[in-house]
MIDO-698293 format. One record per residue: x, y, z of N, C-alpha, C in turn. Coordinates in steps of 0.001 Angstrom, whole numbers, plus 500000, padded with zeros to 6 digits. Layout:
% residues N
XYZXYZXYZ...
% end
This chain:
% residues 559
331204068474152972330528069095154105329130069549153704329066069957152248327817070658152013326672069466151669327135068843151118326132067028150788326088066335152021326900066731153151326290066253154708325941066754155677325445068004154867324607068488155922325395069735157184326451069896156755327291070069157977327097071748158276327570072472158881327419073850159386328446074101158032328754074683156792329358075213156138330632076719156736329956076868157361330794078232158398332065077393158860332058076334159058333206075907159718334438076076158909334053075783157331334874075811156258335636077067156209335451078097156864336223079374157446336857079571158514337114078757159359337765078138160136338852077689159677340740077714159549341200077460159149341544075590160177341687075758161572341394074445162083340258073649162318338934073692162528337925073375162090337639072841160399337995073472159641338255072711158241338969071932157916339866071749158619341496070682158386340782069538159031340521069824160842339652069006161489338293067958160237337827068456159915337068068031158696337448067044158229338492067573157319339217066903156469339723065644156947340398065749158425340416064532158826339594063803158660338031063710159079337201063056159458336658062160158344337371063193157069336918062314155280338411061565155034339178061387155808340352060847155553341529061223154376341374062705154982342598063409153673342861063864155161344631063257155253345487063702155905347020064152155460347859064690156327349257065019156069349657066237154797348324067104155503348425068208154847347747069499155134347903070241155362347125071472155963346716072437154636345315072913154099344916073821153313343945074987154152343251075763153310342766076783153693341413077168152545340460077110152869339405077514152301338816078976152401339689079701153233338956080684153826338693081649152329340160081772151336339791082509150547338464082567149377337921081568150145337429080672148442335745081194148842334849081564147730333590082296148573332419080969148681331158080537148704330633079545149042330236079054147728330195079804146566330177078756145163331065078141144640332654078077145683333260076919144524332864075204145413332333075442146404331736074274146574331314073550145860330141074418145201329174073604144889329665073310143214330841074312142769331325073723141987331893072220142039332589072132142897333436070569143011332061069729143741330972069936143415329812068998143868330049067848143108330220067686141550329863066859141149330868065795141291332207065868142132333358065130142077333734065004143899332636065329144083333106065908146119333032064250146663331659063291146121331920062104146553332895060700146310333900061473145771335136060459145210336160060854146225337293060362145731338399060015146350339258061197146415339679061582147001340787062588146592341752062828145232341929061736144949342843061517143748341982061443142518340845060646142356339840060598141562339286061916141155338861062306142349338446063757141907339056064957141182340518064838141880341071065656141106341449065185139587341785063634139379341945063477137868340698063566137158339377063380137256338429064102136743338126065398136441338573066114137928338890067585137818340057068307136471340885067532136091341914067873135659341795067368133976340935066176134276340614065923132626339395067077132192338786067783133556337563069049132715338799069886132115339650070329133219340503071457132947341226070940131295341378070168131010342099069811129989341122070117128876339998069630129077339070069882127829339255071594128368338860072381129263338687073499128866340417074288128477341544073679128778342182074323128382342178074259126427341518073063126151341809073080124589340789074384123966339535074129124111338623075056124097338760076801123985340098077025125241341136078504125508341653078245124147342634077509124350343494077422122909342739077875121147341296077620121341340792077229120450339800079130120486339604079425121443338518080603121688340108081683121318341218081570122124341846082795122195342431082650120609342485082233119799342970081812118194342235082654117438340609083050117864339670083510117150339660084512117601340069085267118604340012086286119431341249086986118876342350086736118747343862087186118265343836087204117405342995086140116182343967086013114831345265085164114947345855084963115703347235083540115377346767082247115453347344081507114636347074080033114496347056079427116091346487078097115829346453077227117209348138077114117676348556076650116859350302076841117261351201077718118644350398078789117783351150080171118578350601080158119752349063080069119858348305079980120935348365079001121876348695077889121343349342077160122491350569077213123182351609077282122100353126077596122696352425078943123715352111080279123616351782081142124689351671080316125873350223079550125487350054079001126979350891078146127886351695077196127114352631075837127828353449077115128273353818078375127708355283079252127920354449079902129413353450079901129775353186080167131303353620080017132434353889078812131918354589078124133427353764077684134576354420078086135662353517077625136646352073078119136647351802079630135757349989079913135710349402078451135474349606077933134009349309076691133907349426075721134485350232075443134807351077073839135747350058073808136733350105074641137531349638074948139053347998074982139352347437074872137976345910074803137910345451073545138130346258072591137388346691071202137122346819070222138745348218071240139223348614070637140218347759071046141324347048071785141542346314072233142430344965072048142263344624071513141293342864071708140616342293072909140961342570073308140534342080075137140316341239075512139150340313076341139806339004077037139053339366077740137915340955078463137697340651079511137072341040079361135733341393078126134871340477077628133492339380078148133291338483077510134202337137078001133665337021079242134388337619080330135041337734081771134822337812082359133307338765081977133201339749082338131877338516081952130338338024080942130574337310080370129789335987081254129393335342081370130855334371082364130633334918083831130163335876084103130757336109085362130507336817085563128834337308084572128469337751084612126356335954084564125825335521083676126274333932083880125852333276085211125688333927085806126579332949087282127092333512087886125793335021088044125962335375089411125288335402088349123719335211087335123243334687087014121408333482087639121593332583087370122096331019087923122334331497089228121818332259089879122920331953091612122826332614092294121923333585091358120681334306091975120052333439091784118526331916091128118825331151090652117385329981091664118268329765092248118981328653093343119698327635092397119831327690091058120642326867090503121387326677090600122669326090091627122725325885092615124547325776091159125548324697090015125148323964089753126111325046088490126580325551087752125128326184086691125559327450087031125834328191088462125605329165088429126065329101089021127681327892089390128294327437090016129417327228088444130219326836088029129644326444086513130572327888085521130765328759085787129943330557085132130599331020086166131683330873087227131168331892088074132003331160087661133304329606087930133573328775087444134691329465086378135881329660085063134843329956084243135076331290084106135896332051085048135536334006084832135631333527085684136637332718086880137039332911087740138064332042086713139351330950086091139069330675085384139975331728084430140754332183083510139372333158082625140061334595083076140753335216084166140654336258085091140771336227086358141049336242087118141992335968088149141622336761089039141097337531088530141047338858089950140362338333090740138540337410089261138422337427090234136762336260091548136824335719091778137962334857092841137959335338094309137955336878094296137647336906095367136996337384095792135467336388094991134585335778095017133690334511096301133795334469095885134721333278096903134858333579098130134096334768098747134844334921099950134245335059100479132970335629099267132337335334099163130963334422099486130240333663098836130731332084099105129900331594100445130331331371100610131642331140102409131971331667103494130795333045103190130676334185104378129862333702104246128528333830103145128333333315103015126711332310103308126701330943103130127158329543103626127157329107102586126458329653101172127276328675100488126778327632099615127906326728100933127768325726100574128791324668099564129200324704098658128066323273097921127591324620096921128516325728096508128240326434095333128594326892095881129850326685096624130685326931096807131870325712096657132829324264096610131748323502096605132841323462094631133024322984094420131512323076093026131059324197092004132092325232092083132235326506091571133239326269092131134517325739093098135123324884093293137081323229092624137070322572092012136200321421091700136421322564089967136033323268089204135265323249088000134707324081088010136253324784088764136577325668088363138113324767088136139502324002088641139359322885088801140567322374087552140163321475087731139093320667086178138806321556084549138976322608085028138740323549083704138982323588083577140546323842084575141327323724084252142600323050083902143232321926084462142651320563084140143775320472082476143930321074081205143140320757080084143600321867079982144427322786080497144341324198080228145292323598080180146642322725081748147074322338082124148103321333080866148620320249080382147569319244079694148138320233078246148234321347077878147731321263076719148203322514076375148835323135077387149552323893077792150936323437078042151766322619078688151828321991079823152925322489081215153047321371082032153199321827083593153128322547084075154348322191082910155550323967083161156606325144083089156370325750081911155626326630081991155047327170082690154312326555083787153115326833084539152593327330086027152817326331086069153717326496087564154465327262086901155597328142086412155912329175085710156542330784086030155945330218085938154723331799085820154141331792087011153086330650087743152845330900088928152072331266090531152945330468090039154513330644091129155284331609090964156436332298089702156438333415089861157721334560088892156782334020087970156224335588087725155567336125088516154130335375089027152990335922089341152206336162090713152465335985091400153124336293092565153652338193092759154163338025091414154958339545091539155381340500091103154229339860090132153170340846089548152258340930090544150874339901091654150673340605092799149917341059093780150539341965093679151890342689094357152294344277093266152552344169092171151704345108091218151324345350090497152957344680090347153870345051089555155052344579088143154582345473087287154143345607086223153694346590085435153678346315084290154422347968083518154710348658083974155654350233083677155070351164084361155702351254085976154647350350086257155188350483087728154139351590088687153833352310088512155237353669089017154561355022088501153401354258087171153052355635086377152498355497087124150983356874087232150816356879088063149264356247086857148054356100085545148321355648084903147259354423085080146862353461086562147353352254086344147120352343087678146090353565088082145953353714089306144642353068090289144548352308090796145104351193092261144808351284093081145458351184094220145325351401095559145684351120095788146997349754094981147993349360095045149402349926094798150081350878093086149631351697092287150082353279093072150642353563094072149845354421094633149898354046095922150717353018096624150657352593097739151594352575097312152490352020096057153442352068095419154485353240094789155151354020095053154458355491094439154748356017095882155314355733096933154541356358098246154988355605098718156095354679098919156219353726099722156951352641098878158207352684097189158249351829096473159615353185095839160367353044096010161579353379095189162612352777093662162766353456092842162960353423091370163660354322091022164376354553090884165615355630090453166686356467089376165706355647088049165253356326086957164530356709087174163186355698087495162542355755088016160943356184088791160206355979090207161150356491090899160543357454092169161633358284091580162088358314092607163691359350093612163209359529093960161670360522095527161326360315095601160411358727096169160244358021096972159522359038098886159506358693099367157684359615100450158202358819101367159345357999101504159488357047102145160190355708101700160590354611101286161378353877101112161569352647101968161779351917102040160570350944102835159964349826102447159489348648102373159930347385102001159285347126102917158272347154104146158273346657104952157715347826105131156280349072104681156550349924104903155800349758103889154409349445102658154989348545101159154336347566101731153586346518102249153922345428103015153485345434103821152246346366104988152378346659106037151571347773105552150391348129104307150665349351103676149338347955102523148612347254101930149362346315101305148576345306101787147980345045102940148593343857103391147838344557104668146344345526104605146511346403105532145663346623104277144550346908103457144782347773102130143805346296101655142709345630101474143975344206101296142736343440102270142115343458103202142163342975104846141426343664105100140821345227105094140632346378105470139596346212104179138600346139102932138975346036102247137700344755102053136710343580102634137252342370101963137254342415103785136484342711104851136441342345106348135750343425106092135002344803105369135091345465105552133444344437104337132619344431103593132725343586102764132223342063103181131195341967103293132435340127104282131960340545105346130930341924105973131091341905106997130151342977106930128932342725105318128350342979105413127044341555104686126258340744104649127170339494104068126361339202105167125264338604104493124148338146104820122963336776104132122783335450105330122717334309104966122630334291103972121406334722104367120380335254103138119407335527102233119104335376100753118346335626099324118866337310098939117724337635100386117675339120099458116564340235099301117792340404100137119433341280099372119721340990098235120846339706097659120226338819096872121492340269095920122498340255094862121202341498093850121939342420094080122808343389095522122437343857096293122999343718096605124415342441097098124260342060097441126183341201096826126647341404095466125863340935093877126516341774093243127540342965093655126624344543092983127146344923093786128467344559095396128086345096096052129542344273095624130453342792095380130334341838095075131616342336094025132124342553092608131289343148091866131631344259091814132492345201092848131924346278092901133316346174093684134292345248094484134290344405095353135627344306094695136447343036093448136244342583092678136999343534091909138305344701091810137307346021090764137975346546091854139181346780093211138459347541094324138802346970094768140511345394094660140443344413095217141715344455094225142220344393092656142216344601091641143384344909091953144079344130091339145387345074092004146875346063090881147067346056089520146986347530088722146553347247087721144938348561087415144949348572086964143831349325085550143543348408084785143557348939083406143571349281082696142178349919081664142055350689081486140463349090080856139666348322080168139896347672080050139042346915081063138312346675082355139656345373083030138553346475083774137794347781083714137060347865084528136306347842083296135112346820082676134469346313082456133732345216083119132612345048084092133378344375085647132540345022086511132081346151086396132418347464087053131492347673086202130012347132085824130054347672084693128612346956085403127615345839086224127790344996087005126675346028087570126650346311088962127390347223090167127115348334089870126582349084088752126731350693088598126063350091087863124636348720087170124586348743086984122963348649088137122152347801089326122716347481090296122192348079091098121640349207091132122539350074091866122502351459091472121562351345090050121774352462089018120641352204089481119103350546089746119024349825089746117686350307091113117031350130091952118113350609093404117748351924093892116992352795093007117775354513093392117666354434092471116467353852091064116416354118090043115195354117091052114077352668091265114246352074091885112831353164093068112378353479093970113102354696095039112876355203094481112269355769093272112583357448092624112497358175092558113720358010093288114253358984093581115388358683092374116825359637091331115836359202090131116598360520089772118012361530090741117709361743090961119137361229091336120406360075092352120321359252092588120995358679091837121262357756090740120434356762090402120611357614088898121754358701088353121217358991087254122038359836087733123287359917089091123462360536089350124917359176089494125409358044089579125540356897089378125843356475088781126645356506087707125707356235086081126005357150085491126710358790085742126385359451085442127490359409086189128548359308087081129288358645087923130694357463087165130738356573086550130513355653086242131277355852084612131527357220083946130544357799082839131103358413082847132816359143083883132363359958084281133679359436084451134569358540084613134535357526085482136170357184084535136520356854083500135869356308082003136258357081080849136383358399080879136485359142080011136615360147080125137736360900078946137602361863078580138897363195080015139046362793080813137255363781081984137773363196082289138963361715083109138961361447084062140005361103083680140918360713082269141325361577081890142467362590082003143320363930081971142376365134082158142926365457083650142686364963084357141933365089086065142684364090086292143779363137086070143866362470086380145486363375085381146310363560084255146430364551084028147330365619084524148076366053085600146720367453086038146941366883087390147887365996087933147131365975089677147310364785089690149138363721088606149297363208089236149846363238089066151297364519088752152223364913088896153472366289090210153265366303090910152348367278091681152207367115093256152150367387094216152009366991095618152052366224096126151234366454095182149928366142095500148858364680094189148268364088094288149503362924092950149228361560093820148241362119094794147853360661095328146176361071094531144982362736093870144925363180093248144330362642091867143799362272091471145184361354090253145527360063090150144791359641090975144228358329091439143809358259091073142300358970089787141836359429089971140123357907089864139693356692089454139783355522089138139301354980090380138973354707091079140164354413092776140055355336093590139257356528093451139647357469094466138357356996094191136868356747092712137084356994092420135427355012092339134950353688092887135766352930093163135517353061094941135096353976095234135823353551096939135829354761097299133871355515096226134005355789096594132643355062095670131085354159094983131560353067094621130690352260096186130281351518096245131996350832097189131957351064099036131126352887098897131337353251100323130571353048099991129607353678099059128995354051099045127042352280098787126882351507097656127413350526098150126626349618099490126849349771100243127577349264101401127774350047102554126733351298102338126538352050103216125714351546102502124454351335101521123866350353101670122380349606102305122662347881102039123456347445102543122891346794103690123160348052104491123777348297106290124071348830106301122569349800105516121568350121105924120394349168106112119512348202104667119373347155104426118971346183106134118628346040106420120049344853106813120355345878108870119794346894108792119764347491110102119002347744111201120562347739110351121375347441111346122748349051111367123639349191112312124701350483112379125593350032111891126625350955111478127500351019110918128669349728111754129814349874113022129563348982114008130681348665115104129909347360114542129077346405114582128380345673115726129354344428116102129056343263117213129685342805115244130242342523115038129834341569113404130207341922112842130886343422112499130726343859111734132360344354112487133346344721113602133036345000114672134667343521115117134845342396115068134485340967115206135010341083114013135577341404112470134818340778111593135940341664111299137374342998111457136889343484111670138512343015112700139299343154113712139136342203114805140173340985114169140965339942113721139972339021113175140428338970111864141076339951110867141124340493109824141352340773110459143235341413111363143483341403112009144617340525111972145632339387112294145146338272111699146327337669110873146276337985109661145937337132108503146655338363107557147207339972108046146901340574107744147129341114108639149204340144109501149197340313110729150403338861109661151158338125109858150804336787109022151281337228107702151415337896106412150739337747105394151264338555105116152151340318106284151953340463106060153208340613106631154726339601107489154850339434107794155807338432106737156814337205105765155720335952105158155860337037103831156296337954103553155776338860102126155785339912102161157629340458103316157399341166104090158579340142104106159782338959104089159831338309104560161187337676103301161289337332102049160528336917100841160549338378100102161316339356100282160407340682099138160763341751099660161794341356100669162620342749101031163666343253100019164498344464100225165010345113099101165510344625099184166895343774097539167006342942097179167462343743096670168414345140097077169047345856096167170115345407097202171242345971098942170494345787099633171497344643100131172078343289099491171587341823099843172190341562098919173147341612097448172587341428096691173755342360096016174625343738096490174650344952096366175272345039094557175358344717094197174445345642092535174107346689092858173959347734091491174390348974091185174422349649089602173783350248090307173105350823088969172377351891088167172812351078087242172729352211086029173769352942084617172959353899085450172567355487084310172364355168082841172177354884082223170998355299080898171395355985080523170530356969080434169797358289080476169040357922079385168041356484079821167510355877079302166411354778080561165718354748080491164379353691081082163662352588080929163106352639079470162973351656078910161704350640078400162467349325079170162941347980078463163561348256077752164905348448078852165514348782078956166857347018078753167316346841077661168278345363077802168509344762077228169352343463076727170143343095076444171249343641076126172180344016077482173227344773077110174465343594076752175713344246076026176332343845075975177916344552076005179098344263076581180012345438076921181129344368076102182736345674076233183400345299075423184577346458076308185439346241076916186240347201077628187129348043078379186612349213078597186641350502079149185713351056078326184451349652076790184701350184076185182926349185076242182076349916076515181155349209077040179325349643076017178487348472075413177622348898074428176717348239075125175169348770074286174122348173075181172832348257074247172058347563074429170815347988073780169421348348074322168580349712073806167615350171074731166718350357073814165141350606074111164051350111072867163074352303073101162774352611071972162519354284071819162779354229070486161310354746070544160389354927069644159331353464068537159185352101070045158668350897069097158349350457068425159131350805068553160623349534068076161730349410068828162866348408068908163469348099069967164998349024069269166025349873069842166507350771068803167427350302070499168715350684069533170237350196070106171501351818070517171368351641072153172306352555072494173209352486073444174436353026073363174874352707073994176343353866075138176609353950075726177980354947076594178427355531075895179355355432074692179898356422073830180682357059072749180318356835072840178756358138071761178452357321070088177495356150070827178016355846069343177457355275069740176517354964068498175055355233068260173727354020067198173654352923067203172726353074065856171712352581065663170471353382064632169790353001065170168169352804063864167577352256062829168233351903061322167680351147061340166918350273062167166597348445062740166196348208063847166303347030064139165112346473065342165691345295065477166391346182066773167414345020067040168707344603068167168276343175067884169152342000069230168932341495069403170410341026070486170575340536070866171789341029070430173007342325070581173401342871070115174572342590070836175505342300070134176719341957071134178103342527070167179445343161071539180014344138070940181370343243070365182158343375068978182307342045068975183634342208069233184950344162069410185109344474069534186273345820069920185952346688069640187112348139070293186410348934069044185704348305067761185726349011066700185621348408065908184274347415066087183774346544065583182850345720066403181695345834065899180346345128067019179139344624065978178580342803066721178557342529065630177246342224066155175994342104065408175216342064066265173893341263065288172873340902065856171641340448064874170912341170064837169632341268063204168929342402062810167631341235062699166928341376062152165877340508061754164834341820059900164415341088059157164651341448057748164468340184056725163247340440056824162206339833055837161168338450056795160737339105057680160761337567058599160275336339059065160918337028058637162814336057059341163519336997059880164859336202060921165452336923061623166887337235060672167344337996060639168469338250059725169338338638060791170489338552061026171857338641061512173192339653060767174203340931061492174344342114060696175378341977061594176186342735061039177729343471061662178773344761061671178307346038062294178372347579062127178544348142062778179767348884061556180387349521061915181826350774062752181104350559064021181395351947065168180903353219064100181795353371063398182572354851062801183047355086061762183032354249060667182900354314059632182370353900059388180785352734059782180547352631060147178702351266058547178341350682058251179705350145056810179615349119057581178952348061056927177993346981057612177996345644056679178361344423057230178254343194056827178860341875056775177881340572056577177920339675056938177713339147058253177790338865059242177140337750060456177862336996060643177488336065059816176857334573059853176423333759060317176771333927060511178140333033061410179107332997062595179118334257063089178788334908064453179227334123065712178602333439066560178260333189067900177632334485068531176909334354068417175508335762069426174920334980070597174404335936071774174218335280072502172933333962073550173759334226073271174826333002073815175519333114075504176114332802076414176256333046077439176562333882077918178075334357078698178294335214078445179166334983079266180890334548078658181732334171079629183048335045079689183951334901080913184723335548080746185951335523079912187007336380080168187693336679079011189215335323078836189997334435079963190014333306080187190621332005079641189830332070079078188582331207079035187298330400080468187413330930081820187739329501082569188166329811083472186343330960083019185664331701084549184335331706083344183650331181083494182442331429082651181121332348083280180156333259082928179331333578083628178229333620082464177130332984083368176054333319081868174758333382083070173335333509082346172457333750083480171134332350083187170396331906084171169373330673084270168864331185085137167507330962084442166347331307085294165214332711086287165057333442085386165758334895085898165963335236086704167082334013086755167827334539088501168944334593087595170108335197087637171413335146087047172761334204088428173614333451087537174189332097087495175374332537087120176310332031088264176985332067087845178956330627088010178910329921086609179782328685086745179934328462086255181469327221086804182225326924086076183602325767085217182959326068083770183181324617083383183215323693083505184048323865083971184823322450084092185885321744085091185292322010085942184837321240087188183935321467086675182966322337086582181963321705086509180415322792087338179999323547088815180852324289089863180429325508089371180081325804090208179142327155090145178355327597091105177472328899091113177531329764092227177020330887091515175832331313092543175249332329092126174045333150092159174662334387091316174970335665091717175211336870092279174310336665091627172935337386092344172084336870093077171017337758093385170461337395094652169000338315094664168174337391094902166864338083095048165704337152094063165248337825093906163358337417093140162722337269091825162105339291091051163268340063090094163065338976089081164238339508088087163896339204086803164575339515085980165595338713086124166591338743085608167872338590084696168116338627083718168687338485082210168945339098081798170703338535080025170996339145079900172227339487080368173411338776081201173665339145082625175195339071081070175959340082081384177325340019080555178480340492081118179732339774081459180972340120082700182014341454081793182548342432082795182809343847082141183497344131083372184707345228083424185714345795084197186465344450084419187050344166083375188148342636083716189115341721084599188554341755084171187074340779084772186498340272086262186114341332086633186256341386088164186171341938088310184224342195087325183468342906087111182540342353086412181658342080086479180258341759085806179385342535085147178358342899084242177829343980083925177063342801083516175603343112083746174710342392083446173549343511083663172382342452082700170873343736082848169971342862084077168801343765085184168035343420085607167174343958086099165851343378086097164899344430086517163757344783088204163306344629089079164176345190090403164628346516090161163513346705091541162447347628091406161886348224090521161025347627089417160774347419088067159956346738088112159098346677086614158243345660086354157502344421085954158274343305086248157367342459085511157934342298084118158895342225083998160093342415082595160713343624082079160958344755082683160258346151082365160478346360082855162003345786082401163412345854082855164442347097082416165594347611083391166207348455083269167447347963083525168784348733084004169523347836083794171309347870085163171342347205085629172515346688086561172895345970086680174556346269087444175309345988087765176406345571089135176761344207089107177860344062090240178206342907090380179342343353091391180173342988091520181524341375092174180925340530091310182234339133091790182243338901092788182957338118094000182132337595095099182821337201094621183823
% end
């Protein structure tokens, strides 16, 4: 899209991007770009004009050189032979596999980020400031590193890593565009570190949000027995979860560099720990902390320790914990479900209990009951600032959620009298459905609109370009509609009321003046408005309570 020129915004679009995809001839599969920010594009530039398959085995022979490279950086970083350092990594499991199988960035996360901390463990401020740069540009989760360097006071590499992160961006910006950016830093990543991603409630995404959102948001489809339905309740467990781990943390630092590795390994599992979800590849940054930590118990002796370790971070990644979230998380007991997070938060104790031993200190020290105290207000401030941004946005602008006994990208409806038609994506293609019965799933359709009560046209994608039909809903003959307008904004019976969506929000506008009003609110994503019920009614799709773009229907009467 970006080597043709195309509107890049669309790529946030979860149907609009698939749509795409058709058009380059990758079908029979539905993905999602939304999480991804506008530089891994231009990463996969140099492989974007190949084949699907090509690309990724190119992709996968880089990853291979950089996984040897890991093997070879984390050896020098630990002290254990290549041996050990590899068995760690193959003992990953799916972290590894899934980088492979997915062509995934976060090798060269991982890569930059072993770079950073050899740099910073020989006191090379600048070059170990220019990886970490790098891993926080391409990822952002490793930026809390940051705090690291603050606690320790190492200031020269904190300024060094916010000037090498900025300077890395600034070509991102010039050769995206600075719309795009301030696109996805101020309306999409906003919602996706509050974990609205995907099916955000499914326990396979393991992290602590994933699970607050399961307790505390409503979704009619997703999630409709929540224990309570609480924004503020969401709020005050997230902003508590990341201040409690992020002040024990901070408060075993030692201005000192003997237990550097040490609270290399805990940052490392911080990073994993604060994700707002957590998908199997990026725990490929766990592979520092369990060598580190292997090295620790080795060196003791106490090599029981060190290989129950390594086996827990087998487990978390394999077809076991699979089949315990299977088991646990439609059941009472779905925290059970959570084996990735349990088995981070007991990384996170034992290595925090060294190096509280290390460091000769108790659990609630003068140092860490100062930093929880103080941990208190910005944890009181963000969420009150988070709470008065995100209220539930059903009961301000009185939308109504409307049933269609599907979940997955529920999306461009059009209505014609008392009939409503939609698209919903059903085994990897947009297939049509309606509220009177009729169906079709030969192809995928885009932009269908009733032209009457008897006829929808819509557009397929056939050999790598649109193509425009009529379908008789009762006979099923179809036609030409080349002529037809799709995709077009939607007016009343009178043409005198326009409504169309603009940066996610739905507009009522008169064209004869120019005037116009927001119809909805909040921060979620609007799309498709089309006036129904003599027009007194808007039907549109949005992702309210969802992931980003993961959208269902929605209705609501015009002021």
């Amino acid at each position: 899209m970006y080597l043709d020129g195309k509107d890049m915004r669309a790529a946030y679009d979860n149907v609009e991007f698939n749509r795409q995809l058709l058009l380059y001839g990758i079908d029979n599969q539905i993905v999602s770009y939304t999480p991804y920010p506008p530089l891994t594009a231009l990463i996969m530039l140099p492989v974007a004009k190949l084949t699907p398959l090509e690309a990724k085995l190119w992709w996968n022979i880089f990853n291979l050189l950089l996984l040897v490279c890991c093997i070879f950086i984390l050896s020098k970083i630990t002290q254990l032979d290549y041996f050990k350092c590899g068995l760690i990594f193959f003992l990953s499991g799916f972290a590894l596999a899934n980088n492979f199988m997915f062509g995934q960035v976060y090798l060269l996360v991982l890569f930059f980020l072993l770079m950073g901390m050899y740099f910073m463990q020989r006191d090379k401020d600048i070059l170990s400031a220019l990886f970490i740069a790098l891993s926080i540009v391409l990822k952002f989760y490793t930026i809390f590193f940051i705090f690291l360097f603050i606690f320790k006071k190492k200031y020269k590499l904190l300024v060094y890593s916010l000037v090498f992160s900025v300077a890395i961006y600034i070509p991102v910006v010039l050769l995206t565009g600075f719309d795009l950016n301030w696109f996805y830093f101020t309306t999409i990543m906003p919602r996706l570190g509050d974990a609205w991603v995907g099916t955000v409630y499914a326990a396979e995404y393991q992290s602590w949000l994933s699970l607050v959102h399961r307790w505390f948001s409503y979704e009619p489809m997703l999630n409709p027995e929540p224990l309570v339905e609480s924004a503020l309740a969401f709020y005050i467990l997230k902003y508590s979860y990341i201040f409690l781990i992020l002040a024990l943390a901070i408060s075993v630092l030692k201005r000192s560099g003997e237990n550097l590795k040490l609270e290399l390994s805990l940052f490392c599992i911080t990073c994993l720990l604060l994700l707002p979800v957590n998908a199997s590849y990026q725990f490929v940054v766990l592979i520092p902390a369990v060598a580190i930590l292997f090295k620790y118990f080795y060196d003791k002796k106490k090599y029981f320790a060190a290989s129950s370790l390594v086996l827990l971070m087998f487990l978390m990644n394999s077809h076991v914990q699979i089949f315990i979230t299977n088991s646990f998380k439609d059941s009472p007991f779905n925290i059970f479900a959570y084996v990735k997070l349990i088995g981070l938060l007991i990384f996170f104790t034992v290595n925090f209990k060294i190096l509280l031993s290390l460091n000769e200190a108790k659990l609630f020290n003068k140092r860490t009951s100062r930093l929880l105290v103080l941990s208190g207000i910005p944890i009181v401030v963000l969420t009150i600032l988070s709470y008065s941004q995100n209220k539930p946005i059903n009961n301000i602008d009185k939308a109504e959620f409307i049933p269609t006994g599907n979940n997955y990208l529920v999306s461009m409806p059009s209505a014609f009298g008392n009939r409503l038609i939609w698209t919903e994506c059903i085994n990897d293609k947009f297939v049509l459905r309606s509220n009177f019965g009729f169906g079709y799933d030969k192809e995928n359709v885009f932009y269908p609109v009733l032209i009457d009560s008897q006829h929808i046209a819509f557009e397929t994608i056939e050999n790598k370009q649109p193509k425009q039909k009529v379908i008789d809903v009762t006979t099923g003959i179809q036609r030409d509609a080349s002529a037809i307008k799709l995709n077009e904004g939607s007016f009343n019976k009178d043409k005198t009321i326009r409504t169309y969506s603009a940066q996610g929000i739905i507009y009522i506008e008169d064209p004869s003046t120019g005037k116009k009003y927001p119809l909805t609110s909040g921060k979620q994503m609007c799309y498709y408005p089309v006036f129904t019920d003599g027009d007194s009614t808007v039907i549109f799709c949005s992702d309210r309570s969802r992931g980003v773009n993961f959208t269902a229907l929605y209705k609501m009467k015009i002021r």
